[in-house]
C-alpha positions, 0 to 999 in steps of 0.5 A: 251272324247267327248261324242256328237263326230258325235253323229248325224252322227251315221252310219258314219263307219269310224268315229264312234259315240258310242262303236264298238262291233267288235273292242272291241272283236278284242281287246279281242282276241289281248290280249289273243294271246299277253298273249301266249307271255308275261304273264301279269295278267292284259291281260285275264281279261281285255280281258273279259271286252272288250268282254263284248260289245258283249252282248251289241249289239248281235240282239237275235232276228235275230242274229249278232251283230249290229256295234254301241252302245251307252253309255246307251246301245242302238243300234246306228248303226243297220248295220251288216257288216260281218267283225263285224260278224267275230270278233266274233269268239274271243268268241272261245279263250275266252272259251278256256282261261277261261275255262268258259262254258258260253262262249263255249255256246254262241259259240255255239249259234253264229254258229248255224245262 
């Protein structure tokens, strides 16, 4: 992996430097509904991890999640494009698949905006 890939174009969306909240918690969400299919182990947890990113980026201040971190955890993109903002509504299947209070509360909390 190159790690300095448009590490200077950082707020170039179609070629992204850094981790993208909203593709990873798009993937957390693909990966619970491919589970309703084929119930592989490996597929909820990992679904877990990938929804991880979302705390990484979530502005507590202002709320939304910013499109962009970098490695060490830092906003590389501060933009808050709306479908970014949808994606995180995974958060939804996460709570109901885990059963895991902190996700129906962070639900909660991303709605109240």
């Amino acid at each position: 992996m190159d790690w300095h890939y448009n590490e200077s174009d950082r707020s170039n969306i179609f070629r992204s430097w850094g981790f993208q909240p909203g593709h990873q918690t798009k993937w957390a969400k693909l990966l619970l509904i491919l589970e309703r299919h084929r119930k592989l182990p490996w597929l909820a947890p990992r679904a877990v991890e990938l929804f991880a990113g979302f705390n990484r980026a979530w502005d507590s201040r202002h709320g939304g999640l910013y499109y962009g971190f970098g490695p060490d955890d830092s906003i590389c993109d501060h933009d808050k494009y709306f479908w970014v903002q949808v994606e995180r509504f995974a958060v939804a299947l996460l709570g109901a698949r885990t059963g895991r209070a902190a996700f129906l509360g962070l639900l909660r909390r991303t709605l109240t905006l």
